[in-house]
C-alpha positions as CSV (number, residue, x, y, z in Angstrom):
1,X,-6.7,-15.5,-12.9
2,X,-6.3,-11.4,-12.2
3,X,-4.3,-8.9,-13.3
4,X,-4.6,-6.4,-10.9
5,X,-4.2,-6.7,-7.1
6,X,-5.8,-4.7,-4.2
7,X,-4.3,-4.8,-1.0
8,X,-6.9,-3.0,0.5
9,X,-5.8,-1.1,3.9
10,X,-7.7,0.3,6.7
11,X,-10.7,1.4,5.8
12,X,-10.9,-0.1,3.0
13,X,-12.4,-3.8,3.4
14,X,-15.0,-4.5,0.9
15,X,-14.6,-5.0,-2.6
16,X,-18.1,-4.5,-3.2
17,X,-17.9,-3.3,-7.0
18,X,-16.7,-5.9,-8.0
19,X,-18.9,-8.5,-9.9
20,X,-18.8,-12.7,-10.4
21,X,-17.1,-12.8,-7.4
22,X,-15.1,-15.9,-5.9
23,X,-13.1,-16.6,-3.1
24,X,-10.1,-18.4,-3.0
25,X,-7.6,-19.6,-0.3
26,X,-4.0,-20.1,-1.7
27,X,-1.2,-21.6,0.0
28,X,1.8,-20.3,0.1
29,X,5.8,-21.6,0.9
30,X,5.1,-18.4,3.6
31,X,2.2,-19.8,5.3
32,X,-1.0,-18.1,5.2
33,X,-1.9,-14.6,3.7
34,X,-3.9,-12.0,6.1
35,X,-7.3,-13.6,4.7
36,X,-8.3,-15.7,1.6
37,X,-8.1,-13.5,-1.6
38,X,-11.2,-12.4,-3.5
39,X,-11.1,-12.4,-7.1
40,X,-13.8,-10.6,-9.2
41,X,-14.6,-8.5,-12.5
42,X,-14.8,-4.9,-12.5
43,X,-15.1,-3.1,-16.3
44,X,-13.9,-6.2,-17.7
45,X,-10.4,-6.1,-15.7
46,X,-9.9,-8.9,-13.8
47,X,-9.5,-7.9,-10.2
48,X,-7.6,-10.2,-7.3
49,X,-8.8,-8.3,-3.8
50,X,-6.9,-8.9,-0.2
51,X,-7.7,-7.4,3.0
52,X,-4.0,-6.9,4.6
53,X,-5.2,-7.1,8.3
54,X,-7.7,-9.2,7.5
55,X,-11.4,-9.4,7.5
56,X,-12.3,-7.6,11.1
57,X,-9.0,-5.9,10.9
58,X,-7.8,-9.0,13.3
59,X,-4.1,-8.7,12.0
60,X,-1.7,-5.8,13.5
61,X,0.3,-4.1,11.6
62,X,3.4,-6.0,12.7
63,X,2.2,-9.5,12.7
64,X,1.2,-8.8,8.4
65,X,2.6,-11.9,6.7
66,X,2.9,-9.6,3.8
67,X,5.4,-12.8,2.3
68,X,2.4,-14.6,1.9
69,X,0.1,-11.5,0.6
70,X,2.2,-10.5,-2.2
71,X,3.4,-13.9,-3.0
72,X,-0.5,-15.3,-3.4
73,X,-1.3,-12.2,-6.0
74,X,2.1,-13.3,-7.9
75,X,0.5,-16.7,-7.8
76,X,-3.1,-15.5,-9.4
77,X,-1.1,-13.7,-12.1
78,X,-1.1,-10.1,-10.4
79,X,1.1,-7.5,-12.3
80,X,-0.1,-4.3,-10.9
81,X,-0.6,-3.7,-7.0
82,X,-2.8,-0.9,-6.1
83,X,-2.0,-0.6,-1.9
84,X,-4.6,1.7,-0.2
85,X,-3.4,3.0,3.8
86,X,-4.3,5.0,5.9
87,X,-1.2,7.3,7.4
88,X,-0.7,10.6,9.9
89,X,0.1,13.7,8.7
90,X,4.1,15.1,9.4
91,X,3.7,18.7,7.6
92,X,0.3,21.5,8.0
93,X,-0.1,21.3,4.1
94,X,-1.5,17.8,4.1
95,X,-4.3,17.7,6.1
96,X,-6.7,14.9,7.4
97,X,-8.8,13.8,3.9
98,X,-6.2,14.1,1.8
99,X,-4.6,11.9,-0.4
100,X,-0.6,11.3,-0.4
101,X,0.8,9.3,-3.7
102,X,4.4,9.2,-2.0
103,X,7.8,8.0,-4.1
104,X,10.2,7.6,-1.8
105,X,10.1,5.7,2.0
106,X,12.2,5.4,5.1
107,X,12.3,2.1,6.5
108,X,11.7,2.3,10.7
109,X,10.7,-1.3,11.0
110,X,12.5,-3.8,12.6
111,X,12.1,-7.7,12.7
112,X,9.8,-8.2,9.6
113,X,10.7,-10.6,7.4
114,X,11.2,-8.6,4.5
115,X,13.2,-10.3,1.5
116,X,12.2,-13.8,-0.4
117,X,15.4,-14.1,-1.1
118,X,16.4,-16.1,2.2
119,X,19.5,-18.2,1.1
120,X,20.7,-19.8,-2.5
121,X,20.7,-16.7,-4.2
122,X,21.7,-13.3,-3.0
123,X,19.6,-10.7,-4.3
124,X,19.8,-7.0,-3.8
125,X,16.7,-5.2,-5.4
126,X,17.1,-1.6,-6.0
127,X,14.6,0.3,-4.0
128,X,15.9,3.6,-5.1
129,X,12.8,4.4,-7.0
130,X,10.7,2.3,-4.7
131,X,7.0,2.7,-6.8
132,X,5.9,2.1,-10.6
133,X,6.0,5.5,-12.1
134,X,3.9,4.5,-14.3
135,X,0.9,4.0,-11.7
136,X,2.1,7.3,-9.9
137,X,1.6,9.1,-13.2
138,X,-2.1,7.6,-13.4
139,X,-3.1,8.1,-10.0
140,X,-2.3,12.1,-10.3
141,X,-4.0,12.4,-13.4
142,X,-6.9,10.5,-11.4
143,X,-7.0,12.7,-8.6
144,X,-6.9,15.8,-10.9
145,X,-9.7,14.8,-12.8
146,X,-11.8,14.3,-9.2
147,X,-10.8,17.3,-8.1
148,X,-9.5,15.5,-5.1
149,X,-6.8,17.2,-2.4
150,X,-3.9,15.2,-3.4
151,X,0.1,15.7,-2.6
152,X,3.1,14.1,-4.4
153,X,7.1,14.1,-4.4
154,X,6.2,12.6,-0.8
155,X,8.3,10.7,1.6
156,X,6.5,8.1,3.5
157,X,8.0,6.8,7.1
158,X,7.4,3.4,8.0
159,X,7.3,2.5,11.7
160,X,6.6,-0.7,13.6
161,X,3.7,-0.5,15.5
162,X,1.5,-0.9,16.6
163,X,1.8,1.9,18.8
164,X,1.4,5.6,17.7
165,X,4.4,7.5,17.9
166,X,5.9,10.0,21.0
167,X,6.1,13.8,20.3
168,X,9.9,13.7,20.3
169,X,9.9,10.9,17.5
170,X,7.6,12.6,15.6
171,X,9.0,15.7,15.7
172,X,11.9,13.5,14.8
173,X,10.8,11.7,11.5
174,X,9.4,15.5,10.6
175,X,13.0,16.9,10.6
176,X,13.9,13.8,8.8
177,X,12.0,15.6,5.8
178,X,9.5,12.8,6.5
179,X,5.3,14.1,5.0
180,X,3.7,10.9,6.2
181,X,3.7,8.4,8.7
182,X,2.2,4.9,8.6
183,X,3.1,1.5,9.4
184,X,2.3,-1.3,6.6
185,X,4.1,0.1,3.8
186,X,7.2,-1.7,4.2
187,X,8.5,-4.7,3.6
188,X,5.0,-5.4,1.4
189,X,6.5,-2.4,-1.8
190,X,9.9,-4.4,-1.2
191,X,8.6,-7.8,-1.8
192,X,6.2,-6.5,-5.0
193,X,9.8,-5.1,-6.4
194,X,11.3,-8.8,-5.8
195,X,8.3,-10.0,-7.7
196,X,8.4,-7.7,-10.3
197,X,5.2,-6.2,-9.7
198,X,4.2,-3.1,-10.4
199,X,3.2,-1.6,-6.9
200,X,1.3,2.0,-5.8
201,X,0.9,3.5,-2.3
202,X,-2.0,5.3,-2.1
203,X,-2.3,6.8,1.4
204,X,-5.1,8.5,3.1
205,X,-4.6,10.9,5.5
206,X,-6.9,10.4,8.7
207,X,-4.8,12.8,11.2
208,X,-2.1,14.9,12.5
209,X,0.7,13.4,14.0
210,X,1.5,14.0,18.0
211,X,4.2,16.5,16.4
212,X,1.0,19.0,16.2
213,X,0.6,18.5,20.2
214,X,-3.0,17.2,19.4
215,X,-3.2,13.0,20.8
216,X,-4.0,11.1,18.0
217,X,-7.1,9.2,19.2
218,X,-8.7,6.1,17.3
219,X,-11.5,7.5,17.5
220,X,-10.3,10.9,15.2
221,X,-9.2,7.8,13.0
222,X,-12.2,6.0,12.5
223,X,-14.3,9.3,11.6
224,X,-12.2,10.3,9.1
225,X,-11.8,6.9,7.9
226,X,-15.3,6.7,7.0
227,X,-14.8,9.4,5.2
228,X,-11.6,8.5,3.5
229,X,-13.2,5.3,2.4
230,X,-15.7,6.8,-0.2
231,X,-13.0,9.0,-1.5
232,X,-10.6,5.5,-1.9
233,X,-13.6,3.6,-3.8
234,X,-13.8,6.2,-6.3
235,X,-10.5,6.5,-6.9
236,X,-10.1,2.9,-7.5
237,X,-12.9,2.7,-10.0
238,X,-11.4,5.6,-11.6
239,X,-7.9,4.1,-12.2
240,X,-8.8,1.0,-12.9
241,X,-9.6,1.1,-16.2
242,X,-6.9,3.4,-16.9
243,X,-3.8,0.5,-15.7
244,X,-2.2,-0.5,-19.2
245,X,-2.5,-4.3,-20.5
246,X,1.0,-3.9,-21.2
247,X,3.9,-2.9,-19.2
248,X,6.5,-0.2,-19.9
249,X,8.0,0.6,-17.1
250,X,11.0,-1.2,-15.5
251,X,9.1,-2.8,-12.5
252,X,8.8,-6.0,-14.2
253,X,12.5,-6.3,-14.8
254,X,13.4,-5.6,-11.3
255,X,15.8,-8.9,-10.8
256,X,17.5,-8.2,-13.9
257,X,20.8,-6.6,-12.3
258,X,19.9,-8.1,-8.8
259,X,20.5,-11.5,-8.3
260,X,24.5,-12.3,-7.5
C-alpha cells in the first residue's frame, strides 16, 4: 500500500501534502503503534505517514513502541524510512536551525525493547553502517540545492529520557566525539535494519546542549521547532521524488549474514 514511510518526529505531525488520504489502524504481534498510520499520495509516490509520539505528542520518548512502528510500515509495504527529530546541539558549528544527516550513533538507552529477534533465531544485524547511504547521499544533495545549513559525518547520541541531560553528562557525550544528542533514534534505525528497510535520520537542531551552560528550556524548543518544521516540510517534498523505485544499496539484504 506505500512505499515510503515517515516517521514523523517532534515538530513534525501533519502530513498535510499529502493527497487521497486514509487512515488505517494495523495490528501488530507488538501491540499498538504510537497512533494509526496515514497513508496518502504525494507526486504519485505512495506515502505511509506515522506520528512516533503520537497525535498530541502523548507518547514519551521512552514508552515509543517503536516494535510496533516499524513493523506496521513493513506491513504496508514500506522500503524507505525517512525519520525526522528534533536533537541538541554537542559542538558550536551546529547551531539551533540546522539540519544534522548523522551516520554513525551511540546507543545510551537502556530497557527498550530493541531486537525482533526475541528467541528461535539468533540474529546479530550489523549496525556498523547504521543508515542507507543511499538516502544520506540524496538528502545532502537536497539540502545543497535549498541552500539549507546542513552537517554530515555526524555522530548522533541516543539517551533515555525523558529528561534533558546534566552539564557533566553533556560535557561527557561531547568528549565522547558525540555532535548531537536526542532520544528516539535508537532501537527504531535498529529494527528498520532487521527489516531491511532503508532508514534516514534527519535531525533538526532546536538548541544547545547544557554543555554551553545555557538551561535548555522547552520553551527555546518549541520556538525553534516552529521554525524547524517549515524547513522539515520542504525538505521532504524535495526528496521525495528523488527516493529510487529500485534499491541498490545493501539495506535490503541486511539478514543475509545475520541470522545464526
Amino acid at each position: 500500500m506505500a512505499e515510503i514511510g515517515i516517521i514523523g518526529g517532534t515538530g513534525v505531525y501533519d502530513p498535510a501534502f499529502l493527497k487521497d488520504v486514509r487512515e488505517l489502524k494495523v495490528n501488530t504481534p507488538f501491540g499498538e503503534p504510537s497512533d494509526s498510520v496515514v497513508v496518502g499520495n504525494f507526486k504519485g509516490r505512495e506515502i505511509a505517514f506515522i506520528p512516533r509520539h503520537g497525535k498530541g505528542h502523548r507518547v514519551p520518548p521512552h514508552k515509543i513502541n517503536s516494535r510496533a512502528n516499524i513493523w506496521a510500515l513493513k506491513e504496508l509495504g514500506v522500503k524507505f524510512i525517512i525519520a525526522p527529530a528534533a536533537v541538541g546541539s554537542l559542538q558550536e558549528e551546529i547551531k539551533p536551525g540546522d539540519i544534522v544527516i548523522p551516520d554513525q550513533f551511540i546507543d545510551r538507552t537502556n530497557g527498550r525493547p530493541n531486537t525482533f529477534f526475541e528467541g528461535g533465531q539468533v540474529c546479530h544485524v550489523s549496525a556498523a553502517d547504521p543508515f542507507c547511504p543511499e538516502l544520506i547521499k540524496l538528502a545532502r544533495d537536497v539540502c545543497s540545492k535549498l541552500n539549507f545549513r546542513f552537517h554530515t559525518d555526524s555522530t548522533y547520541i541516543c539517551v533515555q529520557g525523558p529528561r534533558f541531560s546534566t552539564r557533566a553528562e553533556s560535557k561527557l557525550f561531547r568528549s565522547w566525539g558525540a555532535d548531537i544528542i536526542g532520544m528516539t533514534l535508537v532501537p527504531e534505525c535498529i529494527l528498520a535494519r532487521e527489516a531491511e528497510m532503508c532508514y534516514l535520520p534527519l535531525a533538526t537542531v532546536t538548541d544547545f546542549d547544557v554543555w554551553a551552560d545555557k538551561p535548555v528550556s522547552v520553551d527555546e524548543v518549541v520556538n525553534t521547532l516552529n521554525e524547524n518544521s517549515v524547513k522539515t516540510k520542504r525538505l521532504l517534498e524535495e526528496l521525495i521524488p528523488r527516493i529510487p523505485k529500485q534499491r541498490n544499496c545493501e539495506c535490503k539484504n541486511a539478514l543475509k549474514d545475520a541470522i545464526l
